[in-house]
C-alpha positions as CSV (number, residue, x, y, z in Angstrom):
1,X,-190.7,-104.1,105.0
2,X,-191.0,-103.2,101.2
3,X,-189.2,-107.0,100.4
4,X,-191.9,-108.9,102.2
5,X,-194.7,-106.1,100.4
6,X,-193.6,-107.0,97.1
7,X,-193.4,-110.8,98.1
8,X,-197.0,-110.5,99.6
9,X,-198.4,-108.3,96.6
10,X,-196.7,-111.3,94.1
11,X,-198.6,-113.9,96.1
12,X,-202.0,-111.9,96.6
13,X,-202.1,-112.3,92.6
14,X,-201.6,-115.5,92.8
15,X,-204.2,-116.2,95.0
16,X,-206.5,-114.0,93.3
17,X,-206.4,-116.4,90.4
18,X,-205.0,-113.8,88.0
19,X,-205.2,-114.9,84.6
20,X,-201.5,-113.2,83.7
21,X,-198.5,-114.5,85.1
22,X,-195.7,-111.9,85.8
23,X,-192.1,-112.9,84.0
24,X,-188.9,-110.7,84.4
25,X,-187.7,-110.9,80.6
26,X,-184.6,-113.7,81.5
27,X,-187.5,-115.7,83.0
28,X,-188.6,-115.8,79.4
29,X,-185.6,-118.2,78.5
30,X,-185.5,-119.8,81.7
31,X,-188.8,-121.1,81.1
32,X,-187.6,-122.9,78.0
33,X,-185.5,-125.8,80.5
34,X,-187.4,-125.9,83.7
35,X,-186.9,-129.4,85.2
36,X,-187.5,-128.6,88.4
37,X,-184.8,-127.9,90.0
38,X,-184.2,-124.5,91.8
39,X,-183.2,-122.2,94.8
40,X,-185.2,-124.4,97.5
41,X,-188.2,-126.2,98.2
42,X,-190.7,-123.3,98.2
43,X,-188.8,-121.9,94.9
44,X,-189.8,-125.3,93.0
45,X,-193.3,-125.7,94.2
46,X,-194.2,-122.5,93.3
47,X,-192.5,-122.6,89.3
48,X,-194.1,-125.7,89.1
49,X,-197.4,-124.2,89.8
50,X,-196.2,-121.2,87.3
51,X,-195.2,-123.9,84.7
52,X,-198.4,-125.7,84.8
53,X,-200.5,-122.1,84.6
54,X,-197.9,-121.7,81.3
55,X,-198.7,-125.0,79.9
56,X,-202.9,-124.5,80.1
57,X,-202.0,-121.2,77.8
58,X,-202.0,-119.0,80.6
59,X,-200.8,-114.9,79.2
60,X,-197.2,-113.4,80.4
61,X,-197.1,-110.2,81.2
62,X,-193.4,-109.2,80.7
63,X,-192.1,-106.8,83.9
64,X,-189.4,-105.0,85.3
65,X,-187.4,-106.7,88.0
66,X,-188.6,-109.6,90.7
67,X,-191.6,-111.2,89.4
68,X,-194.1,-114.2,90.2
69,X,-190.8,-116.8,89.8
70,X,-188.7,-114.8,92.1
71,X,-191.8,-114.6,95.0
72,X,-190.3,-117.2,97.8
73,X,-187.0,-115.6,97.2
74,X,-188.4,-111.8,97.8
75,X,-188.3,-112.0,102.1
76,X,-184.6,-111.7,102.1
77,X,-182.9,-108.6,101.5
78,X,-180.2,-110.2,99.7
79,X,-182.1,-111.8,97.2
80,X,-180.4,-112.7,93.8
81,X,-183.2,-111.5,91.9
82,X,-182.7,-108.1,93.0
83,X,-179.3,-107.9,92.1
84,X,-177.4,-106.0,89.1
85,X,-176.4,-108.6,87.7
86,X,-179.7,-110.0,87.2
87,X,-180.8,-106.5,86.0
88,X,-178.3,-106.8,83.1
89,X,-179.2,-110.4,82.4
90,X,-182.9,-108.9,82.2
91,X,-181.4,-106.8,79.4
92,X,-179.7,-109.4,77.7
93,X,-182.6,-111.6,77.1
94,X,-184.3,-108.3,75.8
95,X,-182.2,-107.8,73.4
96,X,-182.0,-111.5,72.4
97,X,-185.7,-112.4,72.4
98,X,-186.6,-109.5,70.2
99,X,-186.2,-111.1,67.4
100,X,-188.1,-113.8,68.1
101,X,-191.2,-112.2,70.4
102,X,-190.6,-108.6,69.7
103,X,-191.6,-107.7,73.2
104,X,-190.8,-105.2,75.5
105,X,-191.3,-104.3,79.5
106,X,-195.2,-104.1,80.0
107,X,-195.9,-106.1,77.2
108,X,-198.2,-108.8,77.1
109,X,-197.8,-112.3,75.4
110,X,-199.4,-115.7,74.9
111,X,-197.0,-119.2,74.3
112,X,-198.5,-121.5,71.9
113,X,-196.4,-124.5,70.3
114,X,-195.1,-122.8,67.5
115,X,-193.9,-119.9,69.4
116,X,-192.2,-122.0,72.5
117,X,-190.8,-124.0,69.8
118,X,-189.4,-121.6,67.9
119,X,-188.1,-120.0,71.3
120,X,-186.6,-123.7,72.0
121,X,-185.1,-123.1,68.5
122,X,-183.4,-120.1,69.3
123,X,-182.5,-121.2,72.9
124,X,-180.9,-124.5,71.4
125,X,-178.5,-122.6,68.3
126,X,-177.5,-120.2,70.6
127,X,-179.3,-117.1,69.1
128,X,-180.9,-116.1,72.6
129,X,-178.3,-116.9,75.1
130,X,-176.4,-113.9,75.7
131,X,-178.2,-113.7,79.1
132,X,-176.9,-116.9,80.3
133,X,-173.7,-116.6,80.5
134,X,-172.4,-116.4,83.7
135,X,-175.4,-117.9,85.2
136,X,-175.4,-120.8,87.4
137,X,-177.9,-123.2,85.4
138,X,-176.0,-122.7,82.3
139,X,-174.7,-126.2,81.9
140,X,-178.3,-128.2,83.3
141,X,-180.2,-125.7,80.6
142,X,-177.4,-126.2,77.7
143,X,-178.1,-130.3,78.9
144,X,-181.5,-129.8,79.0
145,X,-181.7,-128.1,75.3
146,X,-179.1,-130.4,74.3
147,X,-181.2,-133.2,74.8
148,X,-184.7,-132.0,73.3
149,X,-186.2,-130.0,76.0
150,X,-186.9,-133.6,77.7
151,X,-188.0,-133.3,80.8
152,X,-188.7,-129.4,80.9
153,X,-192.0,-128.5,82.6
154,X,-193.5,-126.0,80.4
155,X,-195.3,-127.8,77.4
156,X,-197.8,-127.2,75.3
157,X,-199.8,-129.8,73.7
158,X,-200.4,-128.9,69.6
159,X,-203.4,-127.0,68.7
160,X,-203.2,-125.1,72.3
161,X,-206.4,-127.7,73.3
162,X,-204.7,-129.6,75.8
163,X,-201.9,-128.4,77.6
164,X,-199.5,-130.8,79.5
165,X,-197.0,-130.2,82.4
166,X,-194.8,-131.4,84.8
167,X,-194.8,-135.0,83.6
168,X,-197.9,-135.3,82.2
């Protein structure tokens, strides 16, 4: 019952037309290579709505545990995202990004080029990768980031105008 509650209470946001999208803090560098590719169907429609909400400059709200990515995954009880190994992960990319964002749980942020750039930066040397190891999209992601961020879904056009996404 409290699984499909918090999976309900992510999608009544949603709906609502929130202007703050919900991020765990590993989503933060996951966000960086989205290609589209994921757990399932439902899991990719919904980031690629997430990634174009990103791209039009849309503000992140940084939480603790399952967030507005992990929301098709939240009706089973097994889910990954509530796992402790995604719990430490969470921690990880803490630590990592706090260089570069110096955010924290309950913070609020907004991406503009320079920032997801210098993210992309960080993502690409190495600096805020500590999270990902282990993980099971660690080679696409290292592919992706080898390769320019080509492809990824989250992009933001230069002088935050015009955003673009998902192939546009």
């Amino acid at each position: 019952q409290g699984v499909s509650s918090a999976a309900s209470d992510v999608y009544k946001r949603q709906a609502q037309g929130r202007m703050t999208i919900h991020l765990r803090p590993h989503h933060l560098l996951c966000l960086l290579t989205y290609v589209g590719k994921g757990y399932g169907d439902a899991f990719i429609r919904n980031y690629d709505r997430i990634a174009q909400r990103l791209s039009m400059g849309e503000a992140i709200m940084v939480v603790d545990g399952p967030d507005d990515i992990c929301a098709p995954l939240l009706t089973d009880l097994d889910a990954h995202c509530r796992r402790a190994g995604v719990t430490a992960r969470d921690a990880d990319a803490l630590h990592d990004m706090a260089g570069i964002l110096a955010i924290g749980v309950g913070d609020t942020l907004s991406l503009d080029p320079a920032t997801l750039s210098d993210m992309r930066t960080a993502f690409a040397s190495g600096r805020s990768r500590g999270a990902c190891a282990g993980c099971e999209w660690e080679a696409l992601c290292s592919v992706v980031a080898r390769d320019g961020f080509a492809g990824a879904r989250v992009r933001l056009a230069e002088g935050g105008a015009k955003a673009m996404c998902c192939g546009s």
